[in-house]
C-alpha positions in Angstrom: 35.0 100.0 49.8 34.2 96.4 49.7 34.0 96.4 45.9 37.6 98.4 45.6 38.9 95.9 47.4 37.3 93.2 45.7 38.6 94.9 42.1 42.2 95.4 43.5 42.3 91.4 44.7 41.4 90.0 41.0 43.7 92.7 39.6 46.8 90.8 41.6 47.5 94.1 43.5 46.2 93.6 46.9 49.1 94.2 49.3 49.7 92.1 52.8 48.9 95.3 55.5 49.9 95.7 59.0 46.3 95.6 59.9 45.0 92.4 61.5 41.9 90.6 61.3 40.7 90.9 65.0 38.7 88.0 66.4 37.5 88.0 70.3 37.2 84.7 72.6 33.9 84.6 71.6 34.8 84.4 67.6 33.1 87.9 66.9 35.1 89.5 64.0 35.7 92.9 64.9 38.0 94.5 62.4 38.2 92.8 58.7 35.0 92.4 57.4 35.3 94.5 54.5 38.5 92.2 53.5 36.6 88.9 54.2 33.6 90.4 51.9 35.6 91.3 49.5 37.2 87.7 49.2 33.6 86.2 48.4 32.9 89.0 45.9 36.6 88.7 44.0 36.3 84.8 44.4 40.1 84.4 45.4 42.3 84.2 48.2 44.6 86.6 49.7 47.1 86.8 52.7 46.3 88.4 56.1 46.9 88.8 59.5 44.9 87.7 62.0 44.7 88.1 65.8 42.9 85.6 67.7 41.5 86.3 71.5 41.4 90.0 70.8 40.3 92.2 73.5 36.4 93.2 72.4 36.7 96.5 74.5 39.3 98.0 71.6 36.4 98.1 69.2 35.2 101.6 70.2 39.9 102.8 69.1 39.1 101.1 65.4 38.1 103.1 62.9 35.6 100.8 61.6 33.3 101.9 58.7 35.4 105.3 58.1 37.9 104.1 54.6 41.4 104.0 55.8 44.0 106.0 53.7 46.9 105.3 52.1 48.9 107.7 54.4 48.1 105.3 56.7 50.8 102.2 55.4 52.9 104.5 54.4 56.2 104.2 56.4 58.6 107.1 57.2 57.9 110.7 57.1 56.0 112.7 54.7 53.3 110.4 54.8 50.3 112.5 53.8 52.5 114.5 51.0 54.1 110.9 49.8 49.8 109.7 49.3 48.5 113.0 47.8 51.7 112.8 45.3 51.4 109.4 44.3 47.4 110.1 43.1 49.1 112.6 40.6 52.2 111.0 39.4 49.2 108.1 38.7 47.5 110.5 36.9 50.3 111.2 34.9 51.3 107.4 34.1 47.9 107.3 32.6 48.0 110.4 30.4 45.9 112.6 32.0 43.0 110.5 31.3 40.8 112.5 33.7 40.9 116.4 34.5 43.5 117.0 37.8 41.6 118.5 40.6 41.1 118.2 44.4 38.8 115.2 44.4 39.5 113.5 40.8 41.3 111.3 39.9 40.3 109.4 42.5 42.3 105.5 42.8 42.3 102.6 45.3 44.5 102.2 48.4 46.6 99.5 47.1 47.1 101.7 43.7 48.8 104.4 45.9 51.1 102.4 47.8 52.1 100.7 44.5 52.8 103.8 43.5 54.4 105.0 46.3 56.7 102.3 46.7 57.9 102.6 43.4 58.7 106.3 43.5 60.0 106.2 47.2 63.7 107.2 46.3 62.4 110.2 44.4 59.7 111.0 47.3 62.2 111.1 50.0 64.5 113.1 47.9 62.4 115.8 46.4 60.4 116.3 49.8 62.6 119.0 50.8 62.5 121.0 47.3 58.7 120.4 47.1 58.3 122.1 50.5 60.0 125.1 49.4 58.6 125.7 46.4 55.5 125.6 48.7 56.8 128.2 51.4 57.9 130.5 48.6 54.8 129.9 45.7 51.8 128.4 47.8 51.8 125.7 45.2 50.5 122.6 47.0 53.9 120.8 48.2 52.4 117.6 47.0 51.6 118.8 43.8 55.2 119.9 44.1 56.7 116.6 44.9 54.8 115.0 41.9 56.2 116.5 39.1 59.9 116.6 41.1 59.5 113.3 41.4 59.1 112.7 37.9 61.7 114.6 36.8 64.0 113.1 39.4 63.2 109.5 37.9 64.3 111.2 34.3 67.5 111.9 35.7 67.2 115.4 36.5 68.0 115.8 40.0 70.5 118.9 39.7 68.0 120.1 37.3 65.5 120.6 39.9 67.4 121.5 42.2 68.8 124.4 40.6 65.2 125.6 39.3 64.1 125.3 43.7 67.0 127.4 44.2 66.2 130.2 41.8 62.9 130.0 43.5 64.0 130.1 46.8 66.8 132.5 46.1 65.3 135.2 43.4 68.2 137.6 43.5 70.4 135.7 42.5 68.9 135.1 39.5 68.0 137.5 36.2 64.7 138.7 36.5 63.3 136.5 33.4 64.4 133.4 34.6 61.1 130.9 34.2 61.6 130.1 38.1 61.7 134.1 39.3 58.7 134.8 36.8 56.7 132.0 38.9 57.4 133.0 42.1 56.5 136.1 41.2 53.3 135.4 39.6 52.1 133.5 43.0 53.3 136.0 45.5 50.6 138.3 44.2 48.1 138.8 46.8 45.3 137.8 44.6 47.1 134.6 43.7 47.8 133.9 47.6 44.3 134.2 48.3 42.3 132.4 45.4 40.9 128.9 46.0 43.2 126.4 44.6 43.3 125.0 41.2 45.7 121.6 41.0 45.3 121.7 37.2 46.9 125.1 36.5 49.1 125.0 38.8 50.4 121.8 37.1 50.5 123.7 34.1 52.3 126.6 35.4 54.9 124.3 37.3 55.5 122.2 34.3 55.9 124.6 32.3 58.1 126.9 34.3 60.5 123.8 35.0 60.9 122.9 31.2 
């Protein structure tokens, strides 16, 4: 954690958080050390909050050692979905430079909410369609949201739209219509039931959307 932090300070991309540096009466530091060390690691400076005269019995509510989450500063609904899509639209601003999966690629807090304050426009308005697609394909609605999100930053909003509809709304649509042929594909027991695979179902996604 400490050396994350320390790599995301000297890389300019740390990020003031609503998390304050706690200090009790007694000047015992009871939420920020990971920050502070990784300060003297990165050598530089960088803003916080601090909250002097903290109560000491509110050390037992923090999470302490467990590595807080990008959900976590993420404002708004869709919190969790908003985090888990910005890892993959990150993945795809960097070419795929590591195989898509449910633990890799793996990037740093202040990454994420780089990323998904950049893309919070398209997040907020593809949420809806991504959950969809998930209730009618089981394809992961933040998978979902990643590659709508995309699109909706190329300008193809009605584009998506239209393709969640044919999901959504089969019948009326021909039969070999790439969106029909993909709901199809994951409604099959087998597909329902199989551990999940991010990469393919990237691949499938894309490629039914294009």
């Amino acid at each position: 954690v400490v050396k994350a932090y320390a790599k995301a300070i000297r890389e300019g991309r740390w990020r003031l958080v609503p998390d304050p540096i706690l200090v009790t009466p007694d000047d015992e530091m009871i939420n920020g050390a990971h920050r502070c060390q990784a300060v003297i690691l990165a050598h530089r400076s960088i803003p916080v909050m601090i909250c002097w005269d903290a109560d000491p019995s509110i050390f037992d509510l923090i999470d302490g050692v467990h590595r807080r989450t990008a959900s976590q500063f993420i404002a708004g609904a869709n919190a969790m979905m908003k985090a888990a899509a910005s890892r993959i639209t990150l993945w795809y601003d960097h070419n795929f430079e590591l195989t898509l999966s449910v633990s890799s690629p793996k990037y740093d807090t202040h990454q994420l909410l780089e990323e998904a304050a950049a893309r919070e426009h398209a997040f907020d308005a593809m949420a809806i369609p991504a959950r969809m697609t998930y209730d009618y394909t089981s394809i992961q609605p933040s998978l979902a949201l990643a590659v709508y999100a995309i699109a909706y930053d190329g300008g193809y909003e009605e584009e998506v739209r239209d393709f969640v509809d044919a999901i959504a709304h089969p019948a009326n649509h021909p039969d070999d219509t790439p969106a029909h042929l993909l709901t199809a594909r994951y409604n099959r027991q087998s597909r329902r039931m199989r551990r999940r695979d991010p990469g393919e179902d990237w691949m499938m996604l894309v490629r039914a959307f294009n």
